[in-house]
C-alpha positions in Angstrom: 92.0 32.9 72.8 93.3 34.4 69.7 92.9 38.3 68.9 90.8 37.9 66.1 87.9 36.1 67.7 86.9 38.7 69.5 86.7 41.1 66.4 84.7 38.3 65.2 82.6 38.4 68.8 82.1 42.5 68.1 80.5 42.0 65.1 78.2 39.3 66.3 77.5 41.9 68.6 76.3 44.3 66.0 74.7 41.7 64.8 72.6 40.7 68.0 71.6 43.9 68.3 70.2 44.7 64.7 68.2 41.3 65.7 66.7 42.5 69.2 66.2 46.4 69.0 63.5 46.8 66.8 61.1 45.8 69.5 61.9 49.1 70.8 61.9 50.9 67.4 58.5 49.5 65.9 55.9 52.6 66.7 58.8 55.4 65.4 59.2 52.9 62.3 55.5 52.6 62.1 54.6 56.4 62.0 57.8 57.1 59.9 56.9 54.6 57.2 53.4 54.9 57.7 52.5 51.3 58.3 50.4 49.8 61.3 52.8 48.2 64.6 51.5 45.1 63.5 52.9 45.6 59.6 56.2 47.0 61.3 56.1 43.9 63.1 56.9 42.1 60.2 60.3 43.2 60.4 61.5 41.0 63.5 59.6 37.7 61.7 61.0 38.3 58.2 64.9 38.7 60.1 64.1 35.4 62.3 62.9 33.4 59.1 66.0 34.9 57.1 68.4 33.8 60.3 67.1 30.1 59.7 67.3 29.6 56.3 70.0 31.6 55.6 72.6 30.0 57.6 73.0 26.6 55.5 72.3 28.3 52.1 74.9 30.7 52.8 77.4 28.0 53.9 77.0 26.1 51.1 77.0 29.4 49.1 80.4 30.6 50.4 82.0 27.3 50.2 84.8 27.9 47.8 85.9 30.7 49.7 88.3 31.2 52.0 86.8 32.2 55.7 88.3 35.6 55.5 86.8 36.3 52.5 83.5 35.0 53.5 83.3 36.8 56.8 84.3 39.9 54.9 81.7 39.8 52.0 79.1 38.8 55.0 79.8 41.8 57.2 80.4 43.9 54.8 76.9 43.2 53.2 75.0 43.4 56.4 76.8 47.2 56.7 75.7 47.9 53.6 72.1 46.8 54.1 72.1 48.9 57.6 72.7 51.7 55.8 70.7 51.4 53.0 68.0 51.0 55.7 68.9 53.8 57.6 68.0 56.3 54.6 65.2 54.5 53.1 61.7 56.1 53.2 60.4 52.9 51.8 58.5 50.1 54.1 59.3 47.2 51.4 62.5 48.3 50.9 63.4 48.2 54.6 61.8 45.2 55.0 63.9 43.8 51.8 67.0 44.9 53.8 65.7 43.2 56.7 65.8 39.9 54.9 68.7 39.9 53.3 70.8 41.3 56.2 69.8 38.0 58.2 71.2 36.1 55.3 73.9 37.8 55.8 74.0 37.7 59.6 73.2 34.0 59.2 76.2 33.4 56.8 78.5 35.4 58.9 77.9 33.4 62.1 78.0 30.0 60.5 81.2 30.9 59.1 82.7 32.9 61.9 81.4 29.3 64.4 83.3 27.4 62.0 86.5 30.8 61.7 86.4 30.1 65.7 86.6 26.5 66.4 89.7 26.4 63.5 91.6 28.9 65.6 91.3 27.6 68.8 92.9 24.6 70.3 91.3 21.6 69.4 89.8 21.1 72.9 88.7 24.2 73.1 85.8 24.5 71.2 83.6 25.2 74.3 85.1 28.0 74.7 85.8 29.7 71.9 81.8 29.0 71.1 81.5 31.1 74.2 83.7 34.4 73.1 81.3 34.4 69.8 77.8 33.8 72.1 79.2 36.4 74.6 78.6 39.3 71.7 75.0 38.4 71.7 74.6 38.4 75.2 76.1 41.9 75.5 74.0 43.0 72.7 71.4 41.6 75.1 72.9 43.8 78.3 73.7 46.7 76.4 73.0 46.7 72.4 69.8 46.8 72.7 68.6 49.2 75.5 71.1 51.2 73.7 69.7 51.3 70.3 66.3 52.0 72.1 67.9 55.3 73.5 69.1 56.2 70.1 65.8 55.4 68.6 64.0 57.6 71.6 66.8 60.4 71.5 66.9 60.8 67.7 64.8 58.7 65.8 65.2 54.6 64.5 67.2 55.9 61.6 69.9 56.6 64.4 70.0 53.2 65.8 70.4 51.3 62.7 73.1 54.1 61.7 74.5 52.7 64.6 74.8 49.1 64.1 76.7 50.2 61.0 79.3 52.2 62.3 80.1 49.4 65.7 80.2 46.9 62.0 83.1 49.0 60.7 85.8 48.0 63.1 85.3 44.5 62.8 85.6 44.3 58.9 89.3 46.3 59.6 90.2 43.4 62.1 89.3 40.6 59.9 91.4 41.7 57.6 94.5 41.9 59.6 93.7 39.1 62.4 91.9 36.6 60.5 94.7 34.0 58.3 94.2 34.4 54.8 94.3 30.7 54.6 91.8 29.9 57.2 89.4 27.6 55.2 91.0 27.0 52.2 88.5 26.4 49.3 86.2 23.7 49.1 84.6 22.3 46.1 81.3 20.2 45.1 82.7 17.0 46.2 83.5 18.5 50.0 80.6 19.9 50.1 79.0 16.6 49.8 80.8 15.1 52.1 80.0 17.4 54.7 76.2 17.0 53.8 76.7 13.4 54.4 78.4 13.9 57.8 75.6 16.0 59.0 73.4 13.2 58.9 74.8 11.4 61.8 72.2 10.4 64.9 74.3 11.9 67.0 74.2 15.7 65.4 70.4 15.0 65.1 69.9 14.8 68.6 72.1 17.6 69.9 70.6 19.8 67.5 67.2 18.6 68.3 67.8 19.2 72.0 69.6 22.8 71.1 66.3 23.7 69.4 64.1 22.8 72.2 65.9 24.4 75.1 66.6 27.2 73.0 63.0 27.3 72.4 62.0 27.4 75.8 64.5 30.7 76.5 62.8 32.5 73.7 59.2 31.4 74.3 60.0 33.1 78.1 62.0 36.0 76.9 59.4 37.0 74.4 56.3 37.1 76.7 58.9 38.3 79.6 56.7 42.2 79.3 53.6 40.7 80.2 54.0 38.3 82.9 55.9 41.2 84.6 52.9 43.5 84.4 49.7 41.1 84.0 51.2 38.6 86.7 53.8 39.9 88.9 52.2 43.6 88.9 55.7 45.8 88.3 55.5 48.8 86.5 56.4 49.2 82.6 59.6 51.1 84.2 60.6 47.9 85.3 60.7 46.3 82.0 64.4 47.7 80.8 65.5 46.3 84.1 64.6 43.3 83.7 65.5 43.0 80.6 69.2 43.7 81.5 69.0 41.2 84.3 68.1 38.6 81.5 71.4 40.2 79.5 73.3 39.2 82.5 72.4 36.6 83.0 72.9 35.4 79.5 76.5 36.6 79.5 77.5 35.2 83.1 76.2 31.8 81.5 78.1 32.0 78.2 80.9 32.8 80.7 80.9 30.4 83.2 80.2 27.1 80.7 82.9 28.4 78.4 85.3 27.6 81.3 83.8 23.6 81.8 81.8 23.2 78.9 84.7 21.7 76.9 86.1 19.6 79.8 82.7 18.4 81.8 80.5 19.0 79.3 77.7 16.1 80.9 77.6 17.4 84.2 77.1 20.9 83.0 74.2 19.4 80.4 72.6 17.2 83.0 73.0 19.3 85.9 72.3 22.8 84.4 69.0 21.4 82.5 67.5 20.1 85.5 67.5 23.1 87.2 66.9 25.0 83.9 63.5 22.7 84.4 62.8 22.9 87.8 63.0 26.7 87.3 60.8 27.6 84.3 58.6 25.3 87.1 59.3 27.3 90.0 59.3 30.7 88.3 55.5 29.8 86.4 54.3 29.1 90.3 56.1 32.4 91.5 55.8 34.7 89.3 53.3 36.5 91.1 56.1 37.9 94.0 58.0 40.5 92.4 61.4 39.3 94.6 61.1 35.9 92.9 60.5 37.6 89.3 63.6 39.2 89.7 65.4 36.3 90.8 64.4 34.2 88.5 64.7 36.4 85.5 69.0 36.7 86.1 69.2 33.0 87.3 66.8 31.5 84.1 68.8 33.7 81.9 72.0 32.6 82.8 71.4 28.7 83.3 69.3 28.7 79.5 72.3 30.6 77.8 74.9 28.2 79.6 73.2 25.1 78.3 72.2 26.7 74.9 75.8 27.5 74.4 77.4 24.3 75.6 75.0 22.5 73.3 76.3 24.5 70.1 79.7 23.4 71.4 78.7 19.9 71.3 77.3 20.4 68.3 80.2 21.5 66.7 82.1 18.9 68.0 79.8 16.4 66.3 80.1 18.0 63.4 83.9 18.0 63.1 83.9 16.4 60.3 81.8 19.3 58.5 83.7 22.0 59.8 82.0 24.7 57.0 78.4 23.4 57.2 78.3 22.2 61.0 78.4 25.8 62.5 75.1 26.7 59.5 73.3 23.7 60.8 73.9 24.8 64.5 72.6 28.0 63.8 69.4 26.9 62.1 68.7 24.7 64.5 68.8 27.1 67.4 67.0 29.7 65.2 64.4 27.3 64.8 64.0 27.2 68.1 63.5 30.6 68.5 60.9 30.6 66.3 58.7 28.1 67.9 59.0 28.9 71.5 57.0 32.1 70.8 54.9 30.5 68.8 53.8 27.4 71.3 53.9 30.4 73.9 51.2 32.7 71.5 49.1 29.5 71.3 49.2 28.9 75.2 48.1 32.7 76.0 45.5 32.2 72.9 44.1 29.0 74.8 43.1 31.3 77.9 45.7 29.4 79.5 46.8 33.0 81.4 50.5 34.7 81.1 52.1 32.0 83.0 51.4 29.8 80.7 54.7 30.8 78.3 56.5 29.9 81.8 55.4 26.0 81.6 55.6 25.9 78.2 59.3 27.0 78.5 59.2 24.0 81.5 57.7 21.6 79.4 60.1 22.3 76.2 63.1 21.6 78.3 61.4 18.3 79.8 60.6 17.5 75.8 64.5 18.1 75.5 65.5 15.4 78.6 62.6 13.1 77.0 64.7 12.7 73.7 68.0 12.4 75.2 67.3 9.6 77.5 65.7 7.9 74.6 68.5 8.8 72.2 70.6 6.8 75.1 68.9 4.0 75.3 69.3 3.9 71.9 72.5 4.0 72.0 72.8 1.8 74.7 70.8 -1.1 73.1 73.0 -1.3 70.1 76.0 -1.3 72.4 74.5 -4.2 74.4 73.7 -5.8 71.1 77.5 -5.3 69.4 79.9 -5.7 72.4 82.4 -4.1 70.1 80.5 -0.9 69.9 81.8 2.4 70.5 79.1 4.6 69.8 79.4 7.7 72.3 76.9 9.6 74.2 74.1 11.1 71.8 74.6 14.6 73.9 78.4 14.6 74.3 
């Protein structure tokens, strides 16, 4: 893989952590800015709804750019925004900075999906997706606990300080590894185009699918603290453990379906979401027994990451003919899901249905995810069986 990607995979790093870490930082931003949690709170939702609309707004935005150019006013406007937060003593102003640096975020990553899949072979998409993913999950291992330790050893202010400076070297590489070239400008009628090749059934589904199994890792993740202590009984001291188990997890399955993902890509979908499944299953029933807990937290981390990120491949694949917009769409999709998994999760636990509930919710999003493909096949096999001469592919692949 080509130098420059992972530049572009240590600011999507930076980036992943900015996203995560403030679920350690929200009591020292609360008594700092003199808000409730609960207002600070509004920090995290304000970056997850900027992270989903952002992405295809700033696409379209940065269209007539080249990709250099894009990444660089992206990253260089989410450093910007860091620091700006990292000397405010203003709540809306932070939470302003908040918003726009997941627009930015967002716009980065659509364009850097797109930056990726340009530079890599052709059938090597899989695994250049996997390079980019692979900052977030180390963000996940090692970001985030670490921006935590900032925030405990000297303040929030530290950790966002932080985020800033691990930003700087990437904007340097861009410059020097990233073609000039790459993306030449686009204009209205492009853009059109690509809009009209994002409509195809077959982008539907995998992004459907990518937003429900992605769903299902966040609805877990989130709601991860409490099933550990209400169910399985382990100590809050075992929460940054676990945690980093998930973060392994998460990076051994970017990993491992980077390697197969562009090659077997149905086996890996049909084999790793079945366990996925029969996992979210097994954990819900075990979570009581700290040994399975544990277990099941590294292997559930790494099977949801290396289906989430083979779908985004696939996605990107199906989207080849909107190379600019395709890697915005696949983005909002999977934010998307992040959003609702939680929020089906919240609505479980608010039913009284207990804190294992977010584990068959997680179960049931993922069996919501093989409902729609095997229906989007049938599909797809009914038209073949009606037009011999069909050559409509696999909805998934």
């Amino acid at each position: 893989m080509p130098f420059s990607l992972y530049m572009l995979g240590l600011a999507v790093f930076a980036q992943g952590t900015s996203e995560f870490m403030l679920s350690g930082l929200l009591p020292d931003i609360a008594r700092d800015l003199d808000v409730s949690v609960s207002t600070a709170g509004t920090l995290t939702s304000a970056f997850a709804v900027g992270m989903m609309i952002g992405a295809p707004l700033m696409a379209l935005a940065s269209m007539r750019w080249s990709r250099r150019r894009a990444l660089l006013v992206f990253l260089n406007a989410f450093l910007v925004l860091h620091v700006i937060g990292a000397v405010t003593t203003s709540f809306p102003v932070l939470l302003g900075t908040r918003v726009l640096a997941a627009l930015a975020n967002a716009g980065f990553l659509a364009v850097a999906l797109a930056t990726a899949t340009s530079l890599a072979p052709p059938n090597a998409k899989a695994r250049a997706t996997s390079v980019l993913l692979g900052g977030v999950t180390v963000a996940c291992v090692a970001g985030v606990p670490g921006g935590a330790l900032l925030g405990q050893l000297w303040g929030w202010r530290a950790a966002f300080w932080a985020v800033a400076v691990v930003s700087a070297p990437a904007v340097f590489a861009i410059v020097r590894a990233v073609p000039a070239t790459a993306g030449a400008a686009a204009g209205p009628v492009s853009a059109r185009g690509e809009l009209r090749a994002l409509r195809a059934p077959r982008l539907s589904v995998v992004l459907l699918l990518g937003a429900l199994v992605n769903g299902a890792t966040f609805c877990a993740l989130t709601y991860l603290a409490s099933v550990a202590t209400e169910v399985t009984g382990l100590g809050e001291g075992w929460l940054p453990v676990l945690l980093a188990l998930f973060g392994v997890g998460s990076f051994l399955g970017v990993t491992l379906s980077g390697r197969v993902a562009d090659s077997r890509p149905v086996p890996l979908l049909l084999a790793g979401g079945a366990a996925l499944l029969v996992g979210w299953a097994a954990f819900a029933l075990t979570a009581g027994n700290a040994v399975a807990t544990v277990a099941f937290v590294l292997v559930q981390g790494t099977l949801s990451f290396a289906v989430g990120s083979t779908l985004i491949a696939r996605a990107l694949y199906a989207a080849s003919a909107a190379p600019t917009l395709g890697g915005s769409f696949a983005t909002a999709a999977f934010n998307v899901g992040a959003a609702i998994g939680p929020a089906a999760g919240a609505l479980a636990i608010g039913a009284g249905a207990g804190y294992r509930a977010p584990l068959w919710v997680s179960a049931l999003l993922v069996t919501l995810a093989f409902a729609v493909a095997g229906v989007a096949t049938a599909a797809v096999r009914r038209r073949a069986a009606g037009d011999p001469d069909a050559q409509a592919p696999a909805p998934t692949v």
